[in-house]
C-alpha positions, 0 to 999 in steps of 0.5 A: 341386935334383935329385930323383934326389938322396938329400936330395930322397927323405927328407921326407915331409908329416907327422912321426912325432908326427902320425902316432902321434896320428892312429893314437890318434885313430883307435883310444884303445884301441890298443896300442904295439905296433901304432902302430909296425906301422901307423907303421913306427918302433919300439915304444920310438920311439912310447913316446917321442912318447907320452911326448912328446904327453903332456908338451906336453898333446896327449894323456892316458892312463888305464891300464885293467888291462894295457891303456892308453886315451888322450884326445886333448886336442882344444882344444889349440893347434899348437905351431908359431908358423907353425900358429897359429890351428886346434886339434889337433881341426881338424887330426885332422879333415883327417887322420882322412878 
């Protein structure tokens, strides 16, 4: 494949998933709003990978007054069969550099 193609320049290393936990990771207390600023996507598109972290148990959230501040849950798996074997706390350690 040719990597002047448009296919070629649209995958990158990490979904948007990671990247939304690394910021979280970085910074429990961290607004939506400025997870999207730092991902570049949307603040109801990091809503959405929250809500899913939170449902596949990577993540925990307890609200303090207007402010959110989010666990990360280290000891869990990856999910894919193919990413078997380290923790999310692994992969945070490599990604947090």
């Amino acid at each position: 494949m040719d990597d002047d193609t448009p296919l070629a320049r649209q995958w990158t290393f990490l979904t948007n998933h990671a990247r939304v936990l690394v910021q979280i990771a970085r910074d429990p207390g961290i607004r939506v709003r400025d997870v999207a600023a730092r991902c570049l996507l949307t603040e109801r598109a990091v809503q959405r990978i929250i809500a899913d972290l939170e449902a596949a148990g990577y993540l925990s959230h307890q609200r303090n007054g207007r402010t959110n501040h989010y666990t990360v849950i280290d000891g869990k798996q990856l999910r894919h069969p193919a990413d078997a074997g380290p923790t999310l706390a692994e992969l945070l350690t490599v990604l947090l550099r």
